[in-house]
The first five atom37 places (N, CA, C, CB, O) and aatype in JSON, in Angstrom:
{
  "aatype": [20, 20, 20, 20, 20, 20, 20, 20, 20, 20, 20, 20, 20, 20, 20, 20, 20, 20, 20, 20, 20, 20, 20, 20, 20, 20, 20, 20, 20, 20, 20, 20, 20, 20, 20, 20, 20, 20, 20, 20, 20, 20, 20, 20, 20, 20, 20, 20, 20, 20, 20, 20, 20, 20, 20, 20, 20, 20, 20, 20, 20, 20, 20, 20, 20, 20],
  "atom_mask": [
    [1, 1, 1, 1, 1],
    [1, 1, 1, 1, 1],
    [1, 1, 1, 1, 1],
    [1, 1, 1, 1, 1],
    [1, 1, 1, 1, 1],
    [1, 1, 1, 1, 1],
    [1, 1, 1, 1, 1],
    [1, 1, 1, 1, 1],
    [1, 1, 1, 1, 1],
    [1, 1, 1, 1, 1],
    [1, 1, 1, 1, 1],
    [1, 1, 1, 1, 1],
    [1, 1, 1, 1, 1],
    [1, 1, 1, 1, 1],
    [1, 1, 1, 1, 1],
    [1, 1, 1, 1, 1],
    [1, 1, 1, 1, 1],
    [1, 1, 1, 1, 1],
    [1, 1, 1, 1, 1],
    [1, 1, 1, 1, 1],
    [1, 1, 1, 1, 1],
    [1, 1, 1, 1, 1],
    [1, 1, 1, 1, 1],
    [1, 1, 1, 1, 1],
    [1, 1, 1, 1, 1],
    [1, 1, 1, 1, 1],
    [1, 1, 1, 1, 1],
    [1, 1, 1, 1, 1],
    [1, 1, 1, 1, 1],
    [1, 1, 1, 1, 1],
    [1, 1, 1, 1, 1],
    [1, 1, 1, 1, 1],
    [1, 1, 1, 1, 1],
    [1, 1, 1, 1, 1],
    [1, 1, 1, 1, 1],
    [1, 1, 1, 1, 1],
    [1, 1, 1, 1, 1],
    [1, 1, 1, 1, 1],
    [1, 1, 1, 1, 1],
    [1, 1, 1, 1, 1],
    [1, 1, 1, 1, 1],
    [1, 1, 1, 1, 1],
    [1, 1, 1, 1, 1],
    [1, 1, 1, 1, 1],
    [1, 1, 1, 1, 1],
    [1, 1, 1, 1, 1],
    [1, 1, 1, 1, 1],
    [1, 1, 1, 1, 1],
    [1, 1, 1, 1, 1],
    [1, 1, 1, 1, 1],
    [1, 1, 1, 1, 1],
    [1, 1, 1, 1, 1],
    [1, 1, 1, 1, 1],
    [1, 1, 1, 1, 1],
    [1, 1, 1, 1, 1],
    [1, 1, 1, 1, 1],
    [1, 1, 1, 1, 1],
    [1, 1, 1, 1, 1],
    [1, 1, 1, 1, 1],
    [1, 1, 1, 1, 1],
    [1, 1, 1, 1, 1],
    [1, 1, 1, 1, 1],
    [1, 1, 1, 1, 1],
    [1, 1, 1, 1, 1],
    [1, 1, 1, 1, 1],
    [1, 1, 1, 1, 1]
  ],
  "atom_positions": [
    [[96.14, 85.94, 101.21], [95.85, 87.2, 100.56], [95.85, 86.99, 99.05], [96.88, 88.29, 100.97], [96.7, 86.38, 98.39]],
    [[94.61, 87.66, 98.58], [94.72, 87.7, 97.01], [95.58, 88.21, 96.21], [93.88, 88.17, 96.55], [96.0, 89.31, 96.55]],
    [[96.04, 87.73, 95.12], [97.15, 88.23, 94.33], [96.23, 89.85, 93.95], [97.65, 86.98, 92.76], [96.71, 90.97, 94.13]],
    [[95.44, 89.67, 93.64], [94.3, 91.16, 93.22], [93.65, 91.9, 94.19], [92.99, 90.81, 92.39], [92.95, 91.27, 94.98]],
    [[93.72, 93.16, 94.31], [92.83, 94.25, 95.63], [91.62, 93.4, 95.39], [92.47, 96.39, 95.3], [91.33, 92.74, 94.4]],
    [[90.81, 93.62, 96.82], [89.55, 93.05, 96.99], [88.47, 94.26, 96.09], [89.23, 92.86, 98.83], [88.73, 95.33, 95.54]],
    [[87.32, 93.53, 96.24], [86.09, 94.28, 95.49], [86.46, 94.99, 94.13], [85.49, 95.47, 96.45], [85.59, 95.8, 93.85]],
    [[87.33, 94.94, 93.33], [87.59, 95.27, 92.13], [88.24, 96.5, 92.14], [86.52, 95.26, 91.38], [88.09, 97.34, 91.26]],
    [[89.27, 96.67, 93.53], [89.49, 98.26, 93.41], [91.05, 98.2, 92.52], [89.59, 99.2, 95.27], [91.35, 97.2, 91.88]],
    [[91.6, 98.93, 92.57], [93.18, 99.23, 91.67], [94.01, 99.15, 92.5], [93.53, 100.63, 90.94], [93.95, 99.55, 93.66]],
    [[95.0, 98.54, 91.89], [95.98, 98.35, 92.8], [96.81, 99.6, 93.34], [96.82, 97.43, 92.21], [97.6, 99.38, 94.25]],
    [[96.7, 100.81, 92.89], [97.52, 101.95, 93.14], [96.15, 102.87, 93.85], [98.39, 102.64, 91.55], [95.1, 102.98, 93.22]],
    [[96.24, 103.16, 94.48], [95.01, 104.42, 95.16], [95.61, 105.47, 95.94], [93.84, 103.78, 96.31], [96.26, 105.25, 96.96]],
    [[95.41, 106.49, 95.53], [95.0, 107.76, 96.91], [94.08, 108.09, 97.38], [95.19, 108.93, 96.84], [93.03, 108.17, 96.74]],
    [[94.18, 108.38, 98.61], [93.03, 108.3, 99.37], [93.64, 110.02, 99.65], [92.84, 106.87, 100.77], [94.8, 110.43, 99.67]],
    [[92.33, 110.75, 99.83], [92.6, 112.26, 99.91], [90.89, 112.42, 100.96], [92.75, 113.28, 97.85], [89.93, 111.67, 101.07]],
    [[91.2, 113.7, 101.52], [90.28, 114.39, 102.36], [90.53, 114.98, 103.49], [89.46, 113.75, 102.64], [91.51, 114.64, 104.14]],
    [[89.69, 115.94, 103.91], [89.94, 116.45, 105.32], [90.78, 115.63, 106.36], [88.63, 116.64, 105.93], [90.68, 114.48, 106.79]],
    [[91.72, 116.76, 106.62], [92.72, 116.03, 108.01], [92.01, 115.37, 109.19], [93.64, 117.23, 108.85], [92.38, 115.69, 110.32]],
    [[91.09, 114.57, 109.05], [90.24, 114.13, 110.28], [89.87, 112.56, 110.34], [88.87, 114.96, 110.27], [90.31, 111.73, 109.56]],
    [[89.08, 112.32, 111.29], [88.78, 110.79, 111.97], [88.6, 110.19, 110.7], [87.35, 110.53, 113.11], [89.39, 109.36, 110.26]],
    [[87.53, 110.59, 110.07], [87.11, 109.86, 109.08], [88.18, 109.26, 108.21], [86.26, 110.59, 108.39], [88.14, 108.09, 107.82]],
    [[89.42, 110.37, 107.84], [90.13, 110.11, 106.9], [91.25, 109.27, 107.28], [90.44, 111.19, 106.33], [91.81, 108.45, 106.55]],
    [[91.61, 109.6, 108.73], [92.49, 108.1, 109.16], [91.53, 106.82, 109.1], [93.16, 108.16, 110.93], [92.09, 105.77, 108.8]],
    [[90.53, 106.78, 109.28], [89.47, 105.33, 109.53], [89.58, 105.22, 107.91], [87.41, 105.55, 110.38], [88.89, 104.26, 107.56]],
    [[90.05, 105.69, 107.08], [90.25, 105.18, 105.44], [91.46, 104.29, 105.35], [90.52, 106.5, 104.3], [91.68, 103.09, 105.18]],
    [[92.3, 105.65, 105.56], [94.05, 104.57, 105.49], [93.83, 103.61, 105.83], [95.43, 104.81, 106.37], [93.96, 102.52, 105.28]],
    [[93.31, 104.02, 107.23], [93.31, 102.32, 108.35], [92.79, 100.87, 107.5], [91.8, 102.47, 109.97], [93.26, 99.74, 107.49]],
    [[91.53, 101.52, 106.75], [90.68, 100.33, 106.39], [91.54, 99.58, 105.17], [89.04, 100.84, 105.89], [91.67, 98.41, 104.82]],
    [[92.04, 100.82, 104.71], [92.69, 100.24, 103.56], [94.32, 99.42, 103.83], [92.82, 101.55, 102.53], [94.99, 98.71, 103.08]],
    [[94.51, 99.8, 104.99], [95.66, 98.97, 105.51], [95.41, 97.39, 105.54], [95.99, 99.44, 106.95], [96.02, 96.43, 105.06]],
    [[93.79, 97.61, 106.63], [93.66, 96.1, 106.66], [93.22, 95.49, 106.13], [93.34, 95.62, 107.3], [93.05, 94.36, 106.57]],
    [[92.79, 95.85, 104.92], [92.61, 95.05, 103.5], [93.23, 94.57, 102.54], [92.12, 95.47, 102.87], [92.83, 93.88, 101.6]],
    [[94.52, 95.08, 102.88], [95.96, 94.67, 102.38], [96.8, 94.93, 101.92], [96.13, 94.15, 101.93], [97.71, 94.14, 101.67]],
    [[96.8, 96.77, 101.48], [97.03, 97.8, 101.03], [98.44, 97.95, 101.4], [96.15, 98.71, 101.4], [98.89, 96.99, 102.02]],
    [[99.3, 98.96, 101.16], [100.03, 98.92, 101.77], [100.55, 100.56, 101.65], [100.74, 97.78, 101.47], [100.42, 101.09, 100.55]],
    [[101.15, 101.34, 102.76], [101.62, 102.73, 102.27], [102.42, 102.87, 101.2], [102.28, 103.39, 103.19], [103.08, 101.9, 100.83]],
    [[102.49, 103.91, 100.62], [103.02, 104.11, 99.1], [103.59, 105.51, 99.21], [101.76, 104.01, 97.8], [102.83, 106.4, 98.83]],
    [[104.78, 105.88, 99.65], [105.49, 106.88, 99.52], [104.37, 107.98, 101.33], [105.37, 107.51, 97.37], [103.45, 107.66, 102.08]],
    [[105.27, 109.21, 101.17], [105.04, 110.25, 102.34], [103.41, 110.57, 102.32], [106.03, 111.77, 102.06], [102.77, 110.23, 101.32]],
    [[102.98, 110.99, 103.01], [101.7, 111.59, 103.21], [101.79, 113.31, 102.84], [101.25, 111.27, 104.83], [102.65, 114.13, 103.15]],
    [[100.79, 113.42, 102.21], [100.83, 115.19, 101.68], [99.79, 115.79, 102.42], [100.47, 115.58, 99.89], [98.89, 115.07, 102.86]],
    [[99.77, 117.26, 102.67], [98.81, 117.64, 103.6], [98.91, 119.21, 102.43], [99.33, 117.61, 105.67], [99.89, 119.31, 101.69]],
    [[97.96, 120.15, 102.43], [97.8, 121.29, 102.02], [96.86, 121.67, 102.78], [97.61, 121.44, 100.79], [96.16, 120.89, 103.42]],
    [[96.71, 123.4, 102.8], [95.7, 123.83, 103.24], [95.11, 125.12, 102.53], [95.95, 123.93, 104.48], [95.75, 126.12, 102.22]],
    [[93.28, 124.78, 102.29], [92.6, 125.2, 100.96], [92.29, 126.52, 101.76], [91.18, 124.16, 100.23], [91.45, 127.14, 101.11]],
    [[92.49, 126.92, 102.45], [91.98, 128.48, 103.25], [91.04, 128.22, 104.37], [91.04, 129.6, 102.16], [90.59, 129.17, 105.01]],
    [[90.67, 126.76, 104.68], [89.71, 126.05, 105.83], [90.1, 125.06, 106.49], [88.57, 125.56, 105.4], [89.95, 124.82, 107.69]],
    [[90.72, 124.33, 105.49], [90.98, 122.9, 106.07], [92.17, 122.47, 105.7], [90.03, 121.85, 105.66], [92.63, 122.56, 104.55]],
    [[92.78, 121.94, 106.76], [93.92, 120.93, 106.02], [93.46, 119.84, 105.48], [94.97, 120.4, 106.88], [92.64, 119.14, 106.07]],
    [[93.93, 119.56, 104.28], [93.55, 118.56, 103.13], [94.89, 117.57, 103.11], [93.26, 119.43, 101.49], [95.94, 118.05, 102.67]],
    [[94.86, 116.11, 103.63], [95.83, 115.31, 103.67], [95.42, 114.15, 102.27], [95.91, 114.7, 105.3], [94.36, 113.86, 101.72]],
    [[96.73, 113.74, 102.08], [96.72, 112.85, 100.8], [97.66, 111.08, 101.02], [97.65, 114.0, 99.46], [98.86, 111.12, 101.26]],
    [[97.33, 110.43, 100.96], [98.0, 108.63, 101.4], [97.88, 108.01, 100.32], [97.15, 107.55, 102.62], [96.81, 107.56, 99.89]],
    [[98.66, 107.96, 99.93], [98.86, 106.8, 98.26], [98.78, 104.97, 99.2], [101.44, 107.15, 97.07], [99.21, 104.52, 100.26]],
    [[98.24, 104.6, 98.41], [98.61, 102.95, 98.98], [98.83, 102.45, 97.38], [96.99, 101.85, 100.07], [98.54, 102.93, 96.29]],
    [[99.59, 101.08, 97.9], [98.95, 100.09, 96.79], [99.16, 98.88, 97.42], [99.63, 100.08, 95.23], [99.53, 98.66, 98.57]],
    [[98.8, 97.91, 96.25], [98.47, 96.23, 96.54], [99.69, 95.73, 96.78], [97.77, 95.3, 95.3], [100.37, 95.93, 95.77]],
    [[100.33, 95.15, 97.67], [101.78, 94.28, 97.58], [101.57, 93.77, 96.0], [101.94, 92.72, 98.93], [100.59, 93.46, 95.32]],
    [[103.13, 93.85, 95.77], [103.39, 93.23, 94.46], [103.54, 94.13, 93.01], [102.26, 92.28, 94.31], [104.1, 93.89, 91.94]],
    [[102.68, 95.37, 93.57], [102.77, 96.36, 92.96], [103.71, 97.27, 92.52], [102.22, 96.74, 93.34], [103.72, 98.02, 91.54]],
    [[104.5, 97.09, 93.4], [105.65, 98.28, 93.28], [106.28, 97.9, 92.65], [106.43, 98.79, 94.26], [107.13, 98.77, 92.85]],
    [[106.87, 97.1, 91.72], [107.88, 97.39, 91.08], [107.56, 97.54, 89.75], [108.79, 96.57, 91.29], [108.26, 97.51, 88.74]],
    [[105.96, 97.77, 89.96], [105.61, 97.99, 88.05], [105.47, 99.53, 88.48], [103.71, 97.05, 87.04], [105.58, 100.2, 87.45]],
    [[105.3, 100.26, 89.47], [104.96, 101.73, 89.81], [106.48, 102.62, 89.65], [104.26, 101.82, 91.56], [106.46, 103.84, 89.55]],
    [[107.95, 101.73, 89.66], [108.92, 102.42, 89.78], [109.17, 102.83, 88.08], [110.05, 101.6, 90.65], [110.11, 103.55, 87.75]]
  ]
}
């Protein structure tokens, strides 16, 4: 595994969107790319949808994030 996220992304990300398939098939992807969870999952709801929220980051990361 690279010391750096693949394709030039940041090492800290949230991933946000509708409570649905699509948006677990994100976490997921971003799991197996090397990501890693980053604190609780947030969920709100805008008057339609529940809107969920997943922080990741890159191993190695965390202790510049504390």
């Amino acid at each position: 595994m690279s010391d750096h996220p693949p394709e030039g992304l940041p090492a800290y990300r949230i991933l946000t969107g509708p409570d649905d398939a699509s948006f677990c098939r994100r976490v997921s992807a971003a799991l197996e790319q090397g990501y890693l969870l980053y604190g609780s999952p947030a969920a709100t709801f805008n008057g339609e949808t529940v809107i969920v929220a997943q922080a990741v980051i890159w191993p190695g990361t965390r202790s510049s994030l504390a």
